[in-house]
C-alpha positions as CSV (number, residue, x, y, z in Angstrom):
1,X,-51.0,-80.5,-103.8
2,X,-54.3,-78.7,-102.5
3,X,-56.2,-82.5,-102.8
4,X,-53.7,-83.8,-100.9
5,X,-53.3,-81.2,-98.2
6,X,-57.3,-81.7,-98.3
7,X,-56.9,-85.2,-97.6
8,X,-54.3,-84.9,-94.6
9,X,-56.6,-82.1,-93.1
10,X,-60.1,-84.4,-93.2
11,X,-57.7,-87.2,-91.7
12,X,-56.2,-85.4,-89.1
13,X,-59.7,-83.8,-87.8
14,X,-61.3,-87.5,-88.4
15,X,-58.7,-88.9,-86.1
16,X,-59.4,-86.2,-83.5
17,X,-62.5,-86.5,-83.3
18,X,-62.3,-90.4,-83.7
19,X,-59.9,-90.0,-80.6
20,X,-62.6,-87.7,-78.6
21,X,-65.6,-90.2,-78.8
22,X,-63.5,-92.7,-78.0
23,X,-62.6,-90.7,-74.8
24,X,-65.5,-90.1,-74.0
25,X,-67.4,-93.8,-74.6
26,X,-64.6,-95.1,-72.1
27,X,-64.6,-92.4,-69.6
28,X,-68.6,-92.8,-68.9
29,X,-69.0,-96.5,-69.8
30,X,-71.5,-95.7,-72.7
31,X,-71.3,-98.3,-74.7
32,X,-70.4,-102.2,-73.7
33,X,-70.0,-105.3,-75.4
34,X,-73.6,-106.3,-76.9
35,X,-75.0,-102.7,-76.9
36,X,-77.6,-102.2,-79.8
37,X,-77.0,-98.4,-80.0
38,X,-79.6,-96.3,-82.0
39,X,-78.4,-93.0,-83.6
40,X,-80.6,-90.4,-84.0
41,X,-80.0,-88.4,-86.8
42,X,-81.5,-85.0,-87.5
43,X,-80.3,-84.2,-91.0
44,X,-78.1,-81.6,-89.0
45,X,-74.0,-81.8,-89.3
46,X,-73.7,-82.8,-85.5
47,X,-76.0,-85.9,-86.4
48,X,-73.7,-87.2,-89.5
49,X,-70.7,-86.9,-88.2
50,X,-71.6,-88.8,-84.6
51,X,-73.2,-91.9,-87.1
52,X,-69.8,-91.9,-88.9
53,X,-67.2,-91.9,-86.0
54,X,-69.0,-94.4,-84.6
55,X,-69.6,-96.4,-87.7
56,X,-65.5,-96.0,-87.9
57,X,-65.3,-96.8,-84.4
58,X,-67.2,-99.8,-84.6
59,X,-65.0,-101.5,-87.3
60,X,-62.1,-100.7,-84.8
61,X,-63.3,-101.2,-81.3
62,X,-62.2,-103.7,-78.9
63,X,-66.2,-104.8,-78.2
64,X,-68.8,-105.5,-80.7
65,X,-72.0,-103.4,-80.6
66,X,-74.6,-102.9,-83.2
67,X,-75.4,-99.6,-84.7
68,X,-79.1,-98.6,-86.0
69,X,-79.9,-94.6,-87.6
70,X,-82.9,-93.4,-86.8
71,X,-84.4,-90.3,-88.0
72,X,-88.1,-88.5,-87.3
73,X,-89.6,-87.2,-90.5
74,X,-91.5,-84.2,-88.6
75,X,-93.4,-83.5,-92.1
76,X,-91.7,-80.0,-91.9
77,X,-93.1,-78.4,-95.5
78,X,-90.4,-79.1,-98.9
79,X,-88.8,-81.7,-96.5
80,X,-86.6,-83.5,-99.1
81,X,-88.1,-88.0,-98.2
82,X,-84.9,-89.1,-100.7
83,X,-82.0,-87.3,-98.7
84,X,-81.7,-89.8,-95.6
85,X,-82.7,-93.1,-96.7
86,X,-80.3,-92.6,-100.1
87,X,-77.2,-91.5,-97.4
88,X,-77.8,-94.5,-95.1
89,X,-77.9,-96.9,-97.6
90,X,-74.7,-94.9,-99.5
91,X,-73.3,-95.8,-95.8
92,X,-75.0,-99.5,-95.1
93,X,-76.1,-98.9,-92.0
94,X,-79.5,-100.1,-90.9
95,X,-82.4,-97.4,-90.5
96,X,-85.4,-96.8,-89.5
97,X,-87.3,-93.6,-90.5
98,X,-90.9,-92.5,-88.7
99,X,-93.4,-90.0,-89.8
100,X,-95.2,-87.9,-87.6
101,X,-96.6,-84.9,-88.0
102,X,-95.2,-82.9,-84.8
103,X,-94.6,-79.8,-87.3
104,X,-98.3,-78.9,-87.3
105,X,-98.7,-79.5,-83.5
106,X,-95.9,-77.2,-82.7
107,X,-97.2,-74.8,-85.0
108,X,-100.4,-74.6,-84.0
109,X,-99.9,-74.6,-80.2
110,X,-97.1,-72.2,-79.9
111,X,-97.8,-68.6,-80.9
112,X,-95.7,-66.8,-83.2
113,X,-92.4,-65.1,-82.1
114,X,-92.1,-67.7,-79.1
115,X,-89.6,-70.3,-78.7
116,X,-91.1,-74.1,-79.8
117,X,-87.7,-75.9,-78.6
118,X,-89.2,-76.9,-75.5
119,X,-92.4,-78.6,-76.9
120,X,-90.5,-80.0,-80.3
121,X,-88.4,-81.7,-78.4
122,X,-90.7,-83.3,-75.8
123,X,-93.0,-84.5,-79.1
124,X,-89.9,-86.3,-80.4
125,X,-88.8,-87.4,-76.9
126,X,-91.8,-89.5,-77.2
127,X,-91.5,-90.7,-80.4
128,X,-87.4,-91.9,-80.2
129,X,-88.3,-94.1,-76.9
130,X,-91.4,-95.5,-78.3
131,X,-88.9,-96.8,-81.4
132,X,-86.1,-97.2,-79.2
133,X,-88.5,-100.1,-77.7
134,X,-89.5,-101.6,-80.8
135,X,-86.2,-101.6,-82.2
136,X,-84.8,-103.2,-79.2
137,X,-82.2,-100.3,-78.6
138,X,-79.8,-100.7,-75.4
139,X,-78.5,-97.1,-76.1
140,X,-79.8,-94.1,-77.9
141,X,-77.0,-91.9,-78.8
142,X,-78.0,-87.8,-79.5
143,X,-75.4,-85.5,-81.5
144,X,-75.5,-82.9,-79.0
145,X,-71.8,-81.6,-78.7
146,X,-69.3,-80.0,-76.2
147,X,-70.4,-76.7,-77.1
148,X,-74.4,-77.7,-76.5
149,X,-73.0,-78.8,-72.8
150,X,-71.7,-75.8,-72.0
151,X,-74.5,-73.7,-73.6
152,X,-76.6,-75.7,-71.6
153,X,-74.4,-74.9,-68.4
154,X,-74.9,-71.3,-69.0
155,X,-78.9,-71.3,-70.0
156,X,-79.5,-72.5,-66.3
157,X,-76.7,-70.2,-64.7
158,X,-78.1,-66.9,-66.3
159,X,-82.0,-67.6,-67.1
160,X,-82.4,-70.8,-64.5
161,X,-81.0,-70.4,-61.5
162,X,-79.3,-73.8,-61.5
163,X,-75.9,-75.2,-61.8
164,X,-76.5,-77.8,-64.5
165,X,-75.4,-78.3,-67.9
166,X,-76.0,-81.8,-70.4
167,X,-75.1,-84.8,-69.1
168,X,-73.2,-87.4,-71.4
169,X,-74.8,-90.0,-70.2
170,X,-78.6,-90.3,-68.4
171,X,-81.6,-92.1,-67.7
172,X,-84.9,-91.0,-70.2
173,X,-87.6,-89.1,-68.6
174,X,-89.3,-92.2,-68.9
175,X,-86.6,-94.5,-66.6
176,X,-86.2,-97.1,-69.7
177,X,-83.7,-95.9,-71.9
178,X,-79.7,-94.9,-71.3
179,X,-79.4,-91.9,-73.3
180,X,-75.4,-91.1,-74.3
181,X,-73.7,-88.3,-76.1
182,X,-70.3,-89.4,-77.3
183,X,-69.8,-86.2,-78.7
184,X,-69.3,-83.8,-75.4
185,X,-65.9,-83.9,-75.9
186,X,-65.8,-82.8,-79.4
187,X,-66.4,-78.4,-80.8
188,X,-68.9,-78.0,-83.0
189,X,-66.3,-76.1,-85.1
190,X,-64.5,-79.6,-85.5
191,X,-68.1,-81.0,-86.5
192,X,-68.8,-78.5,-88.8
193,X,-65.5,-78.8,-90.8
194,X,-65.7,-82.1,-90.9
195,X,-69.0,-82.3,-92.7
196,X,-68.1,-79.2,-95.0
197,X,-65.4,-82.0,-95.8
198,X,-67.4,-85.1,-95.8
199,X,-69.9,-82.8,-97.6
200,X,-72.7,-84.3,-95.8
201,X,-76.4,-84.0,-96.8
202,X,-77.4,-81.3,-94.8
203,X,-81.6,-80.8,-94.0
204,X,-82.1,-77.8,-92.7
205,X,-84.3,-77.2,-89.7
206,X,-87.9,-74.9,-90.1
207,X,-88.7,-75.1,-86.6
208,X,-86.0,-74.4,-83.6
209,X,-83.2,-74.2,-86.2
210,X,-84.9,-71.3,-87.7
211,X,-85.3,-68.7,-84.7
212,X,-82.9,-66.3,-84.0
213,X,-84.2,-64.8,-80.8
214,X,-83.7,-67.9,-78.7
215,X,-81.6,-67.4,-75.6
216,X,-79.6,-70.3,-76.5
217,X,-78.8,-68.2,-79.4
218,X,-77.5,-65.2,-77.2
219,X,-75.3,-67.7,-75.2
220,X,-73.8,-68.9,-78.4
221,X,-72.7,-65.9,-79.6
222,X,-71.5,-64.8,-76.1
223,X,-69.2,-68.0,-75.7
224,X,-68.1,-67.4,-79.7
225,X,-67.0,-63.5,-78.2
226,X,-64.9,-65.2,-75.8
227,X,-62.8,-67.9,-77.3
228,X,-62.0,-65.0,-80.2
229,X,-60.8,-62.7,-77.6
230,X,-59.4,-65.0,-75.1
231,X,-58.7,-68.7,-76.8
232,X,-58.8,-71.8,-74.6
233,X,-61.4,-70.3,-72.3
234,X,-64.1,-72.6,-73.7
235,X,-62.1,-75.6,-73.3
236,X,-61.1,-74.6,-69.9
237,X,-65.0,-74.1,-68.9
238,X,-65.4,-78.0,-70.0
239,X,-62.6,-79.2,-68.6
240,X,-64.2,-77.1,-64.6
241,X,-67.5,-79.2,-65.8
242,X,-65.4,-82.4,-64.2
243,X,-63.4,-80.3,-61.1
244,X,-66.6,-79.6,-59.2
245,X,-66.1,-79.3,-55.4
246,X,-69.5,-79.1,-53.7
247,X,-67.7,-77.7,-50.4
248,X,-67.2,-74.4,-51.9
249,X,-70.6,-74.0,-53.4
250,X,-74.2,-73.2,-51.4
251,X,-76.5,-76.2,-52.3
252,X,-76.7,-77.5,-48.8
253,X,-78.0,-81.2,-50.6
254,X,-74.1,-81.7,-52.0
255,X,-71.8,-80.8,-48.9
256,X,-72.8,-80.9,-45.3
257,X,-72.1,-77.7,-44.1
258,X,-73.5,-78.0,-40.6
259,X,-70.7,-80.7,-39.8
260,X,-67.6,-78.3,-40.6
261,X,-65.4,-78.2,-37.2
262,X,-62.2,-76.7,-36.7
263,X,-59.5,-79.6,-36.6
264,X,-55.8,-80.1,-36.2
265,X,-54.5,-80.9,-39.2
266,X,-54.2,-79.2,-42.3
267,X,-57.4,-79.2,-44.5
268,X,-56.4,-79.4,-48.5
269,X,-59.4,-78.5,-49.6
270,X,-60.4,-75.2,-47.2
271,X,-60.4,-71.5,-47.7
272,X,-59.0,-71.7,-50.7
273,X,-61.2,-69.8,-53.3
274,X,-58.8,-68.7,-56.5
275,X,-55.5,-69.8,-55.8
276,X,-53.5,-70.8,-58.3
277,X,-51.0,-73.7,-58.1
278,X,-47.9,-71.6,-57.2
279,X,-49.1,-69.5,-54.5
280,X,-51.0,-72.8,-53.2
281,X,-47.7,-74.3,-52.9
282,X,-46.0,-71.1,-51.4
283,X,-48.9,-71.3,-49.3
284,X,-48.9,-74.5,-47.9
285,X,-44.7,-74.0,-47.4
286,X,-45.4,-71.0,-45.1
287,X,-48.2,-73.4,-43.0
288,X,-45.6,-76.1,-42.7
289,X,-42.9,-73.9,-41.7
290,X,-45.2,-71.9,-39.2
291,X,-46.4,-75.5,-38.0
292,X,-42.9,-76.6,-37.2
């Protein structure tokens, strides 16, 4: 009975998650007929599962597209060589694996007890566009997740001074790659059960995974706080991610605020702050009947 009920629970989350990508692919057009789309994988649970939804995908999908894992061997110290190239061909999946030693760079230019995200991550920037090219890569899909969006979101709110969060879909700093993220719909605590249950090869990270002082950290924990205390709330930021209206924000590049004039008719979208649907509709009632 428990193997069973284990079996039912890994299929229902695979078919969620399944269900999520999918959503997402359509929704921002990230992958058409013809796409040669190049997974990065990390070693990290987000990584895995993204490669096997959309290996699962890809046997199911109305449109053909090729599917290519790549991973970056950083030469991080004890780093396991076997781990990766014995999952992918466990999987039968194309791969490509580079070695470069950005570990010693970052350690070496960053001192100790600051943050190396920023410069890890521009260092492998480099190196997944440069294979991108040579493998002829249309896409290059990342594992970063819903809960990385909205992470995102609130790093630039609190410590940036920007609205901004992770797009699902961009340009590369370089203007010759579309980078996609068919995961922003999908929790990291979905992720992470699902590779507890897929018991996926894990390769832990000595470099950015291992510091606990990032901000990113602080926001994690703050956004965990929340959905304990008052659940939904983290879907319900993600879902306000798509509902943006520039009119009642201050960036003066989005809404042209010098061309607001009174007018005759009713305006939907005016001084309405934090109304909720009821007393918008009450609202608008006592306007119409005023009106008349």
């Amino acid at each position: 009975m428990h193997s069973q009920k284990r079996v039912y629970e890994s299929n229902k989350l695979q078919k969620r998650l399944r269900r999520q990508v999918g959503q997402a692919i359509a929704d921002f057009d990230m992958i058409r007929p013809g796409e040669r789309v190049m997974v990065c994988l990390s070693g990290g649970k987000d990584s895995y599962g993204l490669l096997e939804i959309l290996i699962s995908l890809q046997r199911q999908a109305p449109v053909n597209f090729e599917l290519i894992a790549f991973h970056l061997d950083q030469r991080h110290p004890g780093y396991p060589t076997h781990v990766l190239p014995r999952y992918l061909d466990k999987v039968g999946i194309p791969f490509r694996i580079e070695e470069q030693d950005t570990y010693s760079v970052v350690k070496r230019l960053i001192p100790a007890g600051r943050t190396m995200c920023s410069l890890c991550s521009r260092l492998r920037r480099g190196v997944i566009y440069r294979v991108a090219k040579e493998l002829g890569a249309t896409r290059i899909a990342l594992g970063h997740h819903r809960d990385d969006i909205l992470q995102t979101f609130f790093l630039n709110l609190f410590f940036g001074g920007k609205l901004k969060a992770m797009p699902p879909k961009l340009v590369s700093d370089d203007g010759k790659h579309v980078v996609i993220r068919p995961l922003a719909y999908a929790a990291e605590a979905d992720l992470a059960e699902y590779a507890t249950l897929k018991q996926f090869p894990i390769i832990p990270c000595d470099l950015c995974g291992s510091q606990d002082n990032l901000q990113r950290q602080q926001i994690k924990v703050m956004l965990r706080e929340w959905e304990q205390k008052f659940p939904g709330r983290i879907q319900t930021i993600c879902n306000s991610l798509a509902h943006v209206q520039p009119s009642h924000l201050l960036d003066r590049n989005l809404f042209d605020f010098a061309s607001v004039r009174a007018q005759d008719l009713p305006f939907p979208q005016g001084d309405i702050a934090f109304d909720e649907e009821p007393l918008r509709e009450a609202t608008t009632s006592l306007r119409q009947a005023d009106a008349a």
